[in-house]
C-alpha positions in Angstrom: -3.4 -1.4 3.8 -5.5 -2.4 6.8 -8.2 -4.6 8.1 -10.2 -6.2 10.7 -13.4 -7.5 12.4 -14.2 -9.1 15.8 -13.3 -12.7 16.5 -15.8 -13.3 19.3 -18.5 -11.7 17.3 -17.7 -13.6 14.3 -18.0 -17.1 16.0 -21.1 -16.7 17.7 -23.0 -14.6 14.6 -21.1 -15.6 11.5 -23.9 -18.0 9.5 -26.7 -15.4 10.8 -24.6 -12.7 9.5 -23.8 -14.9 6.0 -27.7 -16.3 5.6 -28.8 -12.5 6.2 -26.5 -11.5 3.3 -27.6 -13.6 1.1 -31.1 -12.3 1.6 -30.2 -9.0 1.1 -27.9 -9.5 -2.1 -31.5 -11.3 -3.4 -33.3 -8.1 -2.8 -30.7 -5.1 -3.7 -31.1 -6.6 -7.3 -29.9 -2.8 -8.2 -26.1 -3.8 -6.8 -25.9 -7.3 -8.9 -22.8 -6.6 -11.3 -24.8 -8.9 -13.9 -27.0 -6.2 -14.6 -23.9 -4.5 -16.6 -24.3 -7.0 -19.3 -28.3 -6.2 -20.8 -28.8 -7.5 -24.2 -27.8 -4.2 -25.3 -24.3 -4.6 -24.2 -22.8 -7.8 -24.3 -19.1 -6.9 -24.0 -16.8 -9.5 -22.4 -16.2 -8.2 -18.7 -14.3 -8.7 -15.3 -15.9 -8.3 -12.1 -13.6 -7.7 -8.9 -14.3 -6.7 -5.8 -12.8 -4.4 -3.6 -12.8 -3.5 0.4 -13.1 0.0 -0.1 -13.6 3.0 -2.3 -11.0 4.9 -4.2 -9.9 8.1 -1.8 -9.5 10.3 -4.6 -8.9 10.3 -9.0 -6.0 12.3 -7.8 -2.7 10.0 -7.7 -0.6 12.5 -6.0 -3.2 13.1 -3.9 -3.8 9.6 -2.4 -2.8 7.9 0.3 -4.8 4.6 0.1 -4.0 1.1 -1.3 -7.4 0.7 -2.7 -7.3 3.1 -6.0 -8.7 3.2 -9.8 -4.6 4.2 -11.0 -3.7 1.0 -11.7 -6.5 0.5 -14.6 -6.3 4.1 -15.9 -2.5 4.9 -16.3 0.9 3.6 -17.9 4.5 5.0 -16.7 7.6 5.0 -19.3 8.5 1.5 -18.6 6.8 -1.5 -16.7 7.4 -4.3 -15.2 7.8 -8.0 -16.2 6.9 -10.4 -13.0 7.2 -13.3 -15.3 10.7 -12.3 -15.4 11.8 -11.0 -11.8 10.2 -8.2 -12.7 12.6 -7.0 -15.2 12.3 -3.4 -16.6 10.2 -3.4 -20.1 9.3 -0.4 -22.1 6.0 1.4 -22.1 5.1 4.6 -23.0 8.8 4.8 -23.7 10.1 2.5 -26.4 13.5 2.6 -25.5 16.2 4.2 -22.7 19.8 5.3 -23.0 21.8 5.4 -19.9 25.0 7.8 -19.5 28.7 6.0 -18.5 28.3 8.2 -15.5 25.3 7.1 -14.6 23.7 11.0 -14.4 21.3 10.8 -17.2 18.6 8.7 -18.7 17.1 9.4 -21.8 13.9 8.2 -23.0 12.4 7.5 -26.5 8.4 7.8 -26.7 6.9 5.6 -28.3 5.2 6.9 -32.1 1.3 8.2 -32.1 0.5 8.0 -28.3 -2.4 9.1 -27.4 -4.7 9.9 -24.2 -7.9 8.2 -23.4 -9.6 10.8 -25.4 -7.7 11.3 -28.2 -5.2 14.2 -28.1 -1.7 13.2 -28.5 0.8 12.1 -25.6 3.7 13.8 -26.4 7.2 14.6 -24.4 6.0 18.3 -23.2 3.4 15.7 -21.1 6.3 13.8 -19.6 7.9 17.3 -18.9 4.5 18.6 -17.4 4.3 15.7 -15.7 7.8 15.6 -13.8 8.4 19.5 -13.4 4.9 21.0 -12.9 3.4 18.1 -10.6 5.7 15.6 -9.2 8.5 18.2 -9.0 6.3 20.9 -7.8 7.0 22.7 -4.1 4.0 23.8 -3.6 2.4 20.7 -4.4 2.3 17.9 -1.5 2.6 13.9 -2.4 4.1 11.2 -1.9 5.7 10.6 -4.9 8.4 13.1 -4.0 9.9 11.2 -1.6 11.4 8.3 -4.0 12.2 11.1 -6.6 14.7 12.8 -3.9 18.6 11.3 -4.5 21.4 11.5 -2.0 22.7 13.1 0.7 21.5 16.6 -0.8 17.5 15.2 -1.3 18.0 17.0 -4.5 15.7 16.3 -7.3 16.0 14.9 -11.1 15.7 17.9 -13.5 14.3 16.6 -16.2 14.7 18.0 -20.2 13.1 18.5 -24.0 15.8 16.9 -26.2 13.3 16.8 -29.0 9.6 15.8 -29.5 10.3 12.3 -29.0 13.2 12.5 -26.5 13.6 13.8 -22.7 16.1 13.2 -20.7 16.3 13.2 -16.7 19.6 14.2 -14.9 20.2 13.3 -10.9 23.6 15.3 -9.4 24.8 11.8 -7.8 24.5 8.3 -9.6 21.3 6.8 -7.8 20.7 3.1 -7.9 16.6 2.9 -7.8 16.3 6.1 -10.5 15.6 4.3 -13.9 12.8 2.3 -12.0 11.8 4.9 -10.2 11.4 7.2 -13.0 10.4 4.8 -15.0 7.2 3.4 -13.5 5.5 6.6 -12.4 2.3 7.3 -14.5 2.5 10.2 -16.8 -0.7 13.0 -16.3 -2.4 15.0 -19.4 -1.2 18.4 -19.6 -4.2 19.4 -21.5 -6.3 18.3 -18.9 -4.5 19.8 -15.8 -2.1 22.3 -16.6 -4.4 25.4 -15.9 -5.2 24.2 -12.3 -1.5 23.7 -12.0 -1.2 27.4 -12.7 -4.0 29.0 -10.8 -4.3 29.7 -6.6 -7.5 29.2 -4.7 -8.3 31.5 -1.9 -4.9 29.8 0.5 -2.8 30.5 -2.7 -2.4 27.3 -3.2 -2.5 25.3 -7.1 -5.8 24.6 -8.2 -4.4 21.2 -9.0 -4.3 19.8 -5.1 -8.0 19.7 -5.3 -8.7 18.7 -8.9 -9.6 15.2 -9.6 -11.3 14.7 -6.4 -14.0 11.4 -5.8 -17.1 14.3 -6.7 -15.5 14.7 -10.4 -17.2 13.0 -13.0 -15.5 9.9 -13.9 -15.6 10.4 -18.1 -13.9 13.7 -17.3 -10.4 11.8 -15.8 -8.3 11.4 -18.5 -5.4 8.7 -18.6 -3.0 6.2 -20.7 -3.7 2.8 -19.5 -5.8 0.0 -20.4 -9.4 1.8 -19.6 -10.9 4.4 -18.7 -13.3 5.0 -15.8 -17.0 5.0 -17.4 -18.7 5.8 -14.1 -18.5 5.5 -10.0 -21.1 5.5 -7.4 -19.8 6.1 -4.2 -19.6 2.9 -2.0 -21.1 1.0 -4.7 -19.1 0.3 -7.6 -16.4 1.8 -10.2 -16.8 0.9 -14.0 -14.3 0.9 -16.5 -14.2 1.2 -20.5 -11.7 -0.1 -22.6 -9.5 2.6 -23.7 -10.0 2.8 -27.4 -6.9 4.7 -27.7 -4.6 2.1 -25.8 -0.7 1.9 -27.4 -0.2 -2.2 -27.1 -1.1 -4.3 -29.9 -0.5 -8.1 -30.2 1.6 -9.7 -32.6 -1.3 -9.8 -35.3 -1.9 -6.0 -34.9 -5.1 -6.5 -32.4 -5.5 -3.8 -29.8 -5.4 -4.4 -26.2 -6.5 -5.4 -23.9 -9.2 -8.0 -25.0 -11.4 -7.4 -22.5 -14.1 -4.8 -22.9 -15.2 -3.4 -19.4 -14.2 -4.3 -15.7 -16.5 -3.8 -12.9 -14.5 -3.0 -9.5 -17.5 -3.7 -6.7 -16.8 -2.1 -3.6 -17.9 -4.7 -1.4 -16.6 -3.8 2.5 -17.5 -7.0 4.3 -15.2 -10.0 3.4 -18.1 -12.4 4.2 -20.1 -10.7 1.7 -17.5 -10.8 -0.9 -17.3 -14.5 -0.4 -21.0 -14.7 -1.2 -20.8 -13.1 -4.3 -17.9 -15.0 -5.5 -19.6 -18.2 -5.1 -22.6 -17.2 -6.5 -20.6 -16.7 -9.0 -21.0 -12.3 -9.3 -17.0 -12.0 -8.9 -14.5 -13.5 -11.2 -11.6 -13.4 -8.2 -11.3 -13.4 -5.2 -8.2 -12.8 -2.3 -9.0 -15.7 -0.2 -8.5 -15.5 4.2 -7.0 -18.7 5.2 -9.8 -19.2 7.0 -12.1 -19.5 4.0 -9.3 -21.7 1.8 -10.5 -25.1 2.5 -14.2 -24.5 1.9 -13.2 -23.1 -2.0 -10.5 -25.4 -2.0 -13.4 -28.2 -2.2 -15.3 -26.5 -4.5 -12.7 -25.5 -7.0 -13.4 -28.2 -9.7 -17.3 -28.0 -9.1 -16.9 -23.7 -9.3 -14.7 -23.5 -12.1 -12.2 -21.6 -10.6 -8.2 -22.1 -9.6 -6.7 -21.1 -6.0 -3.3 -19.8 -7.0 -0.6 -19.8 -3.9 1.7 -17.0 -3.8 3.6 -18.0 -0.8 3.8 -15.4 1.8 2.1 -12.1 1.2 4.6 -9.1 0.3 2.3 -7.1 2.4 3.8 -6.0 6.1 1.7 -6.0 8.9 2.5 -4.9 12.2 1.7 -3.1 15.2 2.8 0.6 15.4 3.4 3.3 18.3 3.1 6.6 18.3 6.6 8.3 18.9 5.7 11.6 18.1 6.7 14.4 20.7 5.7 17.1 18.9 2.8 19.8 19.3 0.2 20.7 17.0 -0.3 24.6 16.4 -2.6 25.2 19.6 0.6 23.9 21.4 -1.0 20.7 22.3 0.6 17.2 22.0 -0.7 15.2 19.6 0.4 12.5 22.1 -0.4 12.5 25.7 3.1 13.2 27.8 3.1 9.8 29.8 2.2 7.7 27.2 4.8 9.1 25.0 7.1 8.1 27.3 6.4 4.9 27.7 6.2 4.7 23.9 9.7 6.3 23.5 11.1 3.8 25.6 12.4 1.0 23.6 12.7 -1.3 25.9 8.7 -1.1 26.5 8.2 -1.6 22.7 10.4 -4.8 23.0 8.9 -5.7 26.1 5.6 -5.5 23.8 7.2 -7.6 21.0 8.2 -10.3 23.0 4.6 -10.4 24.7 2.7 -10.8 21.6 2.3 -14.7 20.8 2.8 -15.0 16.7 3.1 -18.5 16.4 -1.0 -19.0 17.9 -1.8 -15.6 15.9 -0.4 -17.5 12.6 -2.3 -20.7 14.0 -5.0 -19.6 14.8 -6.3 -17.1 12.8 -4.5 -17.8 9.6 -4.7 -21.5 10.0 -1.4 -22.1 9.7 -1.4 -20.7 6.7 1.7 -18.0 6.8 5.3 -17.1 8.1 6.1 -15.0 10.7 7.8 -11.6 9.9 10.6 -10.2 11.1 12.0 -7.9 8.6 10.8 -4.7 6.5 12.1 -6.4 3.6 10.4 -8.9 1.4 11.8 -12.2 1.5 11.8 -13.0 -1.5 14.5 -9.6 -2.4 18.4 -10.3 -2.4 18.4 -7.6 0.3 16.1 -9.5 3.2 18.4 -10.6 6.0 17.1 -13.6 7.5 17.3 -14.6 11.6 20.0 -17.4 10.7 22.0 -14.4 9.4 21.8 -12.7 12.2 18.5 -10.3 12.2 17.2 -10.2 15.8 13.5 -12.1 16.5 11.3 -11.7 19.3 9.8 -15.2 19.8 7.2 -15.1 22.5 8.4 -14.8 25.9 5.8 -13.1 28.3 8.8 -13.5 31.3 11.3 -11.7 29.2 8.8 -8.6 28.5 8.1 -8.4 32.0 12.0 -8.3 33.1 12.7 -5.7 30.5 9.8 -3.8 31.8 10.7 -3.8 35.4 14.6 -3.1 34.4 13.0 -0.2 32.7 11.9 1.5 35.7 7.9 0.2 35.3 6.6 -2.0 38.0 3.3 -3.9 38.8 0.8 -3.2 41.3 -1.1 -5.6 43.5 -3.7 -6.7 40.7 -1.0 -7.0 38.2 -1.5 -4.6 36.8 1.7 -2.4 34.8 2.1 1.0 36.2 5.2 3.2 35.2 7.8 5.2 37.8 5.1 7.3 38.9 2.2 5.0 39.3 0.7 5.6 36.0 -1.5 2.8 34.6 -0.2 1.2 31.5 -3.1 2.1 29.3 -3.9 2.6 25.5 -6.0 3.0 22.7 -5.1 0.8 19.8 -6.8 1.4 16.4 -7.4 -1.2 14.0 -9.6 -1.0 9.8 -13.0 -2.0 10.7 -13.3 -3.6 7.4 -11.0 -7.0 7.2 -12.0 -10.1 9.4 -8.3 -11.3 9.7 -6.8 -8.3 11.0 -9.4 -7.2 13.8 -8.5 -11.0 15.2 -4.9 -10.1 15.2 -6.0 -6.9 16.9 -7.9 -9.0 19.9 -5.2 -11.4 19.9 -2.5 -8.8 20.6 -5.0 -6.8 23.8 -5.6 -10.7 25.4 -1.6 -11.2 25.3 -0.4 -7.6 26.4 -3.0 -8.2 29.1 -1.2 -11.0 30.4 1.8 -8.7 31.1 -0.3 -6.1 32.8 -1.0 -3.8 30.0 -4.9 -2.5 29.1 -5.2 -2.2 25.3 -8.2 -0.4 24.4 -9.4 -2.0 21.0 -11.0 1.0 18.4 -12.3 -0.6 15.4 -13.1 2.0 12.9 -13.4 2.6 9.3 -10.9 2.5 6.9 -10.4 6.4 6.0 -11.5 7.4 9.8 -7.7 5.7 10.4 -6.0 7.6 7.8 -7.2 10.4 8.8 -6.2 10.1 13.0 -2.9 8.4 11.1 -2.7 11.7 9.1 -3.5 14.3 11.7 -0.7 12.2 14.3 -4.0 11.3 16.8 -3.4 8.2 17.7 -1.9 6.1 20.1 -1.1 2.4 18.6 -2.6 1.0 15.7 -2.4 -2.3 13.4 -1.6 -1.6 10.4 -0.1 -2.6 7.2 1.5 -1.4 4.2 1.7 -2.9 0.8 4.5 -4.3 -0.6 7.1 -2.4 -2.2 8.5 -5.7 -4.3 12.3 -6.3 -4.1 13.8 -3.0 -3.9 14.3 -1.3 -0.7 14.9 1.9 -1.5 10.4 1.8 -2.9 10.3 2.3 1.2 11.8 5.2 1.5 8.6 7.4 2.1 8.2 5.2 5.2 11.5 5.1 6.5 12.6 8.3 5.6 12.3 11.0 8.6 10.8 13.4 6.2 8.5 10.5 4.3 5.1 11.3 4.2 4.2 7.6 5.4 7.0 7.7 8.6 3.7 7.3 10.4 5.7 6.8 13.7 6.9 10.1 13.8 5.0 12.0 11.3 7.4 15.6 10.7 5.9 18.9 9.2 3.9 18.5 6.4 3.6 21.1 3.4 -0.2 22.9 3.6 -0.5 21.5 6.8 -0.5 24.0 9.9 3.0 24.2 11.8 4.1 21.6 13.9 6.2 22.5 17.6 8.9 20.7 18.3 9.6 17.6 16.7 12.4 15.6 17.0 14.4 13.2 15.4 15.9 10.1 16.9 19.4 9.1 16.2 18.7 5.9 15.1 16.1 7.7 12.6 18.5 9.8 11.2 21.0 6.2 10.8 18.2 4.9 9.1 17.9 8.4 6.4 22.1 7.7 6.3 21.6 4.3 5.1 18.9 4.7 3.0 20.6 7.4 1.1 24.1 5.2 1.0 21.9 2.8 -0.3 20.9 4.2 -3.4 24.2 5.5 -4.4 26.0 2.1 -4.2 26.2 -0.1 -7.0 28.3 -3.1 -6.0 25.4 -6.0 -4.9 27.5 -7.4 -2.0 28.0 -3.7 -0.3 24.3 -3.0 -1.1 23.6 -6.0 0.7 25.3 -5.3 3.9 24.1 -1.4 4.0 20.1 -3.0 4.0 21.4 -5.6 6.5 22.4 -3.0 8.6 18.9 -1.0 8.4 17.1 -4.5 9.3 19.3 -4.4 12.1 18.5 -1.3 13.1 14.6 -1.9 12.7 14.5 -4.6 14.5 16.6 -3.6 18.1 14.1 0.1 17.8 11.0 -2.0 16.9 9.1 1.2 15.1 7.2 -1.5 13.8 6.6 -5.1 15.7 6.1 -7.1 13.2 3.4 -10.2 12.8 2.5 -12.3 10.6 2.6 -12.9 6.5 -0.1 -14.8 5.8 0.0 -17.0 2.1 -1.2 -15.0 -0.5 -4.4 -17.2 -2.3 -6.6 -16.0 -5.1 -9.2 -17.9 -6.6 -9.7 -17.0 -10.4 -12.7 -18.5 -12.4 -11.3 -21.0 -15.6 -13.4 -19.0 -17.8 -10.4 -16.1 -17.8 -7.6 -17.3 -20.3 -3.8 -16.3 -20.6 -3.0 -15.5 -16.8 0.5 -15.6 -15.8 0.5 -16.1 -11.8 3.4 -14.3 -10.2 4.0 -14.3 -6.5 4.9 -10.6 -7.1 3.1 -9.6 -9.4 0.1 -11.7 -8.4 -2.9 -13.3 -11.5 -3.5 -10.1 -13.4 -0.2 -8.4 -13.8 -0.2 -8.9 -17.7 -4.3 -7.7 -17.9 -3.5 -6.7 -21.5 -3.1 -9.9 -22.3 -6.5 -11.6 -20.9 -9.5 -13.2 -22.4 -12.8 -14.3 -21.1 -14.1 -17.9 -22.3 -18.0 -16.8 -22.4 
């Protein structure tokens, strides 16, 4: 999601920093992945590397982009990103949709089973859906693209027979077979009692189950593997699952590939080490390390694959919150809020903030610069020559909208507001990722330059989440991951009830009550649209509804956007049948793989 480090630092400490890594990686001999593969065990194997630990083994219960989900679960359908991502079936082997466009019934697949044996059966999809996802008393995210229309009802979701179920929405709702479709499916053996008890708050069991303490062989899951251990800030290890549904054309289980080793490995310069010493098999590369591998690709075995500009969006956020917590304080200091409320202050901070030298400069040239929410690459991005407004950098025109918004500068230059407030704030940014602390500095020199002070907090990854999550903060950089070509995937941000609508977090279920919050008009527009949205089937009104939501984004500014860098990964030769999609990135078919020993 987000990531950083210190440019000045970097410059003047970088090869120290790199030469005392490589000491260090030759003395911890206990956190060399090649240790996994003794004589006792050799088992083809991927090793990746990741910036940061999983947050839980709950998936309803995370918040992070870095998560062990991906390896250990399957949904009713997938996606092809060899073909546009077109809907494939999964755990389901087939779907029926009503003329109406109400119901959707899927077909299981014969003999399922979970990662440790017992069957996967429809009362799992139902447990799944109506005891979890579905539940009230049970907080997540996933709720928020589940919810259809103007009412925010829910799907119900039915028993047909023990190889059918079939999910009903009161409105037809565009995103619901993909929606539905994709969202992994959770044991009922393994979780239903915790579903069904209270702890001492009266709350399920189930909130806290599955937490980052739990053993690893007790999660159980679908997908290609199952976890075989995790050491906290050290590594996650993965098994294949033996009971895995896919077979290849001959009748071979998959996936080939026997274990994966996911190395949580904070420091990007020290992932860089270990890839060329040749301890990781991939590797998302910074522009600022892609010509050094780019020599060395023939001579390390590896390819650089170029996505084109990354689907992730980062930006720079305020905090528009005027609510107060349950002490009756405001999680945002009065005169900063209304500075931050202003719009024309957030503009005023767009315009100041020079992309083109962040692009330049710290990704070499190597990206685009964003203006929209929306992937460019889906039919709904509205581009600048279509009309979506850009704020190319113009430190005069921030400075006029400032002073025509009743701010003014004092005799050092420095902004103060209508009451002689100096123009000062803290602005957080993930300790963890080079490339985004140097956007961070980037950002305080230019607002600087229009009288603002910017007070850079680097901090860890889950320290931000947590001020994000407890609405403590006053600006950050952030990011979020992308949500590939359909809009509607970011409606938990946009929505004013989302759980991610970081900018103006609302009451949260198990949280303590919230005083007076409010919501914009423009937010509520934005929850109109989105819900328009999904109910419209005709492509060319679709089109013009999302247009109209960039539209909006844009003249608010909730989020200033930055820059997309390209998206490189260097994958050693040695791993066969890859499929490079820009969406869907090297390893979107992993059942597929082999490894060339």
């Amino acid at each position: 999601m987000i990531s950083t480090d210190i440019f000045s630092l970097v410059t003047r400490c970088r090869w120290f920093l790199v030469l005392l890594a490589c000491i260090q990686a030759l003395a911890l001999t206990s956190c060399n992945p090649t240790q996994f593969k003794t004589k006792a065990a050799q088992v083809p194997q991927l090793v990746f590397a990741s910036p940061s630990g999983p947050q839980t083994f709950n998936i309803t219960q995370n918040q992070s982009a870095f998560s062990v989900f991906g390896y250990i679960y399957d949904g009713l359908l997938t996606e092809n990103y060899a073909l546009d991502a077109k809907l494939e079936p999964a755990l389901a082997e087939s779907w029926e949709i009503s003329e109406d466009k109400k119901r959707v019934v899927f077909t299981l697949k014969n003999g399922l089973k979970w990662s440790d044996g017992e069957p996967l059966t429809v009362d799992d999809v139902i447990f799944t859906y109506r005891d979890v996802y579905l539940n009230p008393k049970i907080p997540t995210d996933i709720k928020d693209i589940l919810r259809v229309g103007t009412s925010r009802a829910f799907p119900t979701v039915k028993k047909l027979d023990e190889r059918r179920v079939e999910f009903t929405v009161p409105e037809p709702f565009v995103p619901f077979l993909r929606n539905i479709g994709g969202l992994p499916i959770l044991p009922a053996h393994a979780l239903k009692k915790s579903v069904e008890t209270t702890d001492a708050n009266g709350n399920p069991k189930f909130i806290s189950a599955w937490g980052i303490d739990t053993n690893p062989k007790e999660i159980i899951g679908n997908g290609y593997y199952k976890m075989e251990s995790y050491a906290s800030s050290e590594r996650v290890v993965f098994q294949r699952n033996p009971y895995y549904w896919r077979k290849d054309a001959e009748g071979n289980p998959q996936p080939y590939i026997e274990r994966v080793v996911l190395q949580i490995i904070e420091n990007t310069d020290n992932q860089l080490i270990n890839f060329r010493s040749g301890q990781l098999d991939s590797l998302e590369l910074s522009p600022e390390v892609f010509p050094l591998l780019k020599r060395e690709e023939k001579r390390g075995h590896f390819t650089i694959y170029n996505g084109g500009p990354d689907s992730t969006t980062l930006f720079v956020s305020f905090n528009l919150n005027k609510a107060r917590n349950s002490k009756n304080q405001p999680f945002v200091d009065p005169i900063k809020s209304r500075w931050f409320n202003t719009k024309e202050f957030r503009q005023a901070v767009a315009y100041a903030i020079d992309r083109q030298r962040m692009k330049e400069n710290i990704f070499r040239g190597m990206g685009e610069l964003q203006n929209s929410p929306i992937y460019f690459k889906s039919p709904y991005y509205l581009s600048p020559e279509q009309g979506l407004k850009v704020y190319d950098y113009n430190p005069n025109k921030a400075r006029q909208l400032l002073l025509g918004a009743g701010f003014k500068y004092n005799s050092q230059g420095q902004l103060l507001d209508a009451e002689g407030n100096r123009v000062r704030f803290t602005m957080l940014v993930k300790a963890e990722d080079q490339s985004r602390v140097n956007m961070a500095v980037q950002i305080k020199q230019d607002l600087s330059q229009i009288g603002i002070q910017a007070d850079l907090q680097v901090i860890a990854f889950n320290v931000v989440i947590e001020k994000l999550q407890n609405r403590s903060w006053d600006c950050y950089v952030g990011g979020f991951g992308g949500g590939g070509v359909e809009p509607h995937n970011g409606s938990n941000i946009w929505s004013s009830n989302g759980r991610l609508h970081q900018f103006n977090q609302g009451p949260e279920l198990g949280d303590p009550p919230i005083q007076g919050w409010e919501i914009s008009d423009w937010e509520k527009e934005i929850d109109r649209l989105f819900i328009e949205g999904s109910q419209e089937f005709d492509e060319t009104k679709r089109k013009a509804i999302y247009a109209q939501f960039q539209q909006i984004t844009q003249e608010q500014l909730p989020f200033i956007h930055l820059v997309n860098k390209l998206s490189f990964q260097a994958v050693r030769d040695r791993i066969q049948n890859l499929k490079f999609s820009a969406l869907g990135g090297p390893f979107w078919n992993f059942y597929e793989l082999k490894v060339n020993e």
